[in-house]
N, C-alpha and C positions, 0 to 999 in steps of 0.2 A: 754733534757729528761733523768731522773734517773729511769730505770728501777732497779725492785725487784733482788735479788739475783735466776739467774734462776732454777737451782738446787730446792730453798727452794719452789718454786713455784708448784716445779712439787709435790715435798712431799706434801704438801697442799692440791695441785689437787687430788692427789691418796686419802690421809686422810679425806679429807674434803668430796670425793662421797662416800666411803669408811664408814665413824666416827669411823674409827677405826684405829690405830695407827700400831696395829700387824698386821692387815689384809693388808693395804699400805704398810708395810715392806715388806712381804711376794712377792707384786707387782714386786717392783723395786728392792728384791732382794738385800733389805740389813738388817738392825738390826732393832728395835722398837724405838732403841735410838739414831739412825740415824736420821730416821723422826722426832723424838721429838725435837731432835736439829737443825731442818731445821727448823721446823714449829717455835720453837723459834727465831731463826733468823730472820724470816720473819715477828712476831708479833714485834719483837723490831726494824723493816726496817720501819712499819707501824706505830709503837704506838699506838696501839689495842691490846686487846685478842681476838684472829678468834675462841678458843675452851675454854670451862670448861672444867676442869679434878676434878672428882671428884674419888676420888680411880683410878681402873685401866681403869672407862672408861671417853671417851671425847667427848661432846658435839657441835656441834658448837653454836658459840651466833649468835646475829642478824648480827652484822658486818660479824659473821666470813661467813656467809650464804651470805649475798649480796655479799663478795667477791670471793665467792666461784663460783657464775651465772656468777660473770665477770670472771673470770678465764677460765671456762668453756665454755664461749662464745669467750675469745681470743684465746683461747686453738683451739676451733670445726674451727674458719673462716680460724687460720696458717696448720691447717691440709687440708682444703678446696683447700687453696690458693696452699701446697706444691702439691694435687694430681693433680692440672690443669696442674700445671709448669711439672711434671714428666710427664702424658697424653704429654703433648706438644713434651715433649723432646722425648718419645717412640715413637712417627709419626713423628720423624726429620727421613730427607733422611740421610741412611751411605753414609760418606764421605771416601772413598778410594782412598789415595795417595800413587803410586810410580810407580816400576820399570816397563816400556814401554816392556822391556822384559818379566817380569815376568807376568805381565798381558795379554799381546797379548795370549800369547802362554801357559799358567798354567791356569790362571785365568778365561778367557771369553769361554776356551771350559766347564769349568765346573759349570761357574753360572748359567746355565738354572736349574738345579739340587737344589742352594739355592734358587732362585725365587719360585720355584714349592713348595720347605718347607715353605717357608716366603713372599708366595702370597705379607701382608699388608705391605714390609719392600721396600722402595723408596731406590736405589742404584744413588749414582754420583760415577762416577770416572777419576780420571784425572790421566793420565801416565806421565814417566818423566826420564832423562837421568839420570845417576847415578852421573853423575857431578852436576847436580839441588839439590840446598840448599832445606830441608823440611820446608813446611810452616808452618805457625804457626796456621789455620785454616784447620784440619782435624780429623777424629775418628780415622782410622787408616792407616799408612804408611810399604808400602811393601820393602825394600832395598835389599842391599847387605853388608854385617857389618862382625866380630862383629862393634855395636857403641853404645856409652855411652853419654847419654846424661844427663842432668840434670831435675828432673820434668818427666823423660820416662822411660817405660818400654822396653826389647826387647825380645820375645819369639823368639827362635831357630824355622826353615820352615824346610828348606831343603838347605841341605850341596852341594855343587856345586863339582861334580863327572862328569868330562869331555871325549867325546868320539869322535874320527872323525866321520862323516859320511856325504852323501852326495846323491844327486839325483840317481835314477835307471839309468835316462838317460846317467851322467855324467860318473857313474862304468862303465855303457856298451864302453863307447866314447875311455875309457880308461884302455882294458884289459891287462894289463902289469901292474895295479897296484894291486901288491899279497903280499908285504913287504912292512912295516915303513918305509925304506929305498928311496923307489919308491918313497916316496913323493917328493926327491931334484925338479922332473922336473913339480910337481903339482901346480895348482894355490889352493892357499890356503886363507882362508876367514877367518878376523881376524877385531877385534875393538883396537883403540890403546889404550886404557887400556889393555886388552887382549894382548899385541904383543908380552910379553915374554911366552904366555900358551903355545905353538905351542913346544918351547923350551923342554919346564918343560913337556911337555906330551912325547916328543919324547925322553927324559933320561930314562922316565919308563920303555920303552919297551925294550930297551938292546940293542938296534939296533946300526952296525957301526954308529960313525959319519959320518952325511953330512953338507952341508947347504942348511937350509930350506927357499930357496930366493924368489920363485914366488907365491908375496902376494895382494892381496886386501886389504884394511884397509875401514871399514866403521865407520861413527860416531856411532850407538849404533847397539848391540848385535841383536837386530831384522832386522833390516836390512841385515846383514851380514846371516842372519838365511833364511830371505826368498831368498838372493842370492846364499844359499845349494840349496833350494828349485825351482829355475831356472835353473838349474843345470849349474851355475858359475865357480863351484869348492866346496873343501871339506871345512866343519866348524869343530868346536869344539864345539859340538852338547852337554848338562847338562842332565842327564838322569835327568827321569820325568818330561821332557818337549817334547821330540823328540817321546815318548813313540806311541803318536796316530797315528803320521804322518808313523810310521815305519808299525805300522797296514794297514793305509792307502795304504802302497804301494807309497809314498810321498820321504820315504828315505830309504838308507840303511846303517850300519852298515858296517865300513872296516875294523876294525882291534876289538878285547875285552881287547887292553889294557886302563887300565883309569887311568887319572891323577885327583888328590884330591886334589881340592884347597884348600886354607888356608879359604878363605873366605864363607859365606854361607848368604840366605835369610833368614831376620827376619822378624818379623811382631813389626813394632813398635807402641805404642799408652800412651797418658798421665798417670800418676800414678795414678790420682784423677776420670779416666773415664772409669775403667775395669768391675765395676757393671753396665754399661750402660746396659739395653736390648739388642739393637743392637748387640754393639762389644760384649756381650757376645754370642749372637747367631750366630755371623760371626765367631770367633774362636772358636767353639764349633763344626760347620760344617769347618773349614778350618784343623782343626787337625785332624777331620775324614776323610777327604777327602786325608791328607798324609798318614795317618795312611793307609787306606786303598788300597794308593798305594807302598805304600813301601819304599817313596821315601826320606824318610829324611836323611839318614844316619849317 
């Protein structure tokens, strides 16, 4: 199949409902002798004249007229056919992949609040360790980066700003702890990614050395979060996530020194799928929603 020069087609299109060569310019927002030399193009793709020119205006002939309806009719059925495929694509379910952390504990307290704005918008979401490869089918993925990827975008979330804290029950269990120091005899809640934080938090504060020996280690950051939350022992609680539970009465705050990780949560998504509807209305409310908590850093 040799299709026309697409370019020369569309000049045609604009010229030919148009019969006017300045007026199509004006359309497409180029020169008069742009379109002239489209529509050239196109009369010598064909071997036909679609127009007379007679001085400075043009005609179409009969040919240029029949091709004009067929143009016009491939033209109406590709616009037809592109709104169903968009329709289709604007009532796909978002697809939200990542961190099991950041979702449990960021995410699911505050999507009642996107449902309520975007009643029509079908949510999936699948959580996932931060050791878990990103699939290759999703809208968008929540991590921990920075990460560079080929084909991706990555918007900056919230910067990971770390703070101990730990049950009401546990502080009560345990009134002798009033110093950084105090921690040598504490059971401490830790993921092994995380095992050098405990470290790097305890340099901040200025505090003699000790050794910070009596640990848990769980496989991922929520787990370790909801065993603050049984009162286990103390975690390295990310501000803007700890925020509700500390409302709650859930947790408390021992010490306001903070350690600033290197690392932070991105929102990551393909380069080719940032105009979607969706992901546009998902980070549109997800940047408000940090925005309005403060929490990026």
């Amino acid at each position: 199949m040799k299709l026309p020069p697409l370019n020369a087609v569309r000049a045609f299109e604009a010229a030919g409902r148009l019969e006017n060569f300045s007026k199509a310019a004006a359309e497409l927002k180029v020169t008069p002798g742009a379109v002239s030399r489209q529509v050239r193009k196109l009369e010598e793709f064909l071997g036909v004249e679609l127009f007379l020119r007679v001085g400075t205006e043009v005609r179409l002939t009969e040919q240029g007229r029949a091709y004009r309806d067929a143009v016009e009719d491939a033209l109406g059925r590709l616009e037809a056919g592109t709104q169903r495929i968009r329709a289709s694509e604007d009532n796909a379910p978002l697809h939200i992949w990542g961190s099991r952390f950041f979702i449990r504990l960021w995410l699911l307290p505050r999507l009642p609040d996107f449902q309520q704005r975007h009643p029509e918008q079908e949510v999936m979401i699948t959580s996932a360790l931060p050791t878990d490869p990103v699939p290759s089918a999703f809208d968008v993925a929540i991590r921990l980066g920075p990460e560079k990827r080929p084909g991706y975008r990555s918007d900056l979330l919230i910067r990971r700003v770390m703070v101990p804290v730990c049950s009401p029950s546990f502080r009560a269990a345990n009134p002798d702890l009033r110093r950084p120091e105090d921690l040598e005899h504490i059971t401490l809640l830790q993921t092994p990614l995380g095992s050098q934080e405990w470290e790097k938090w305890y340099e901040v504060t200025g505090a003699p050395p000790v050794t910070l020996r009596n640990r848990i280690t769980f496989t991922s950051s929520d787990i370790a979060y909801s065993a603050a939350l049984d009162g286990l022992g103390v975690v390295l609680g990310r501000r803007g996530f700890f925020e509700t539970d500390l409302q709650r009465g859930n947790l408390v705050t021992l010490f306001d020194h903070c350690y600033y990780a290197d690392d932070a949560f991105y929102l990551i998504y393909k380069e080719h799928t940032p105009q979607m509807p969706r992901i546009i209305r998902f980070r549109a409310w997800l940047n408000e929603q940090i925005e309005s908590q403060n929490v990026a850093g």
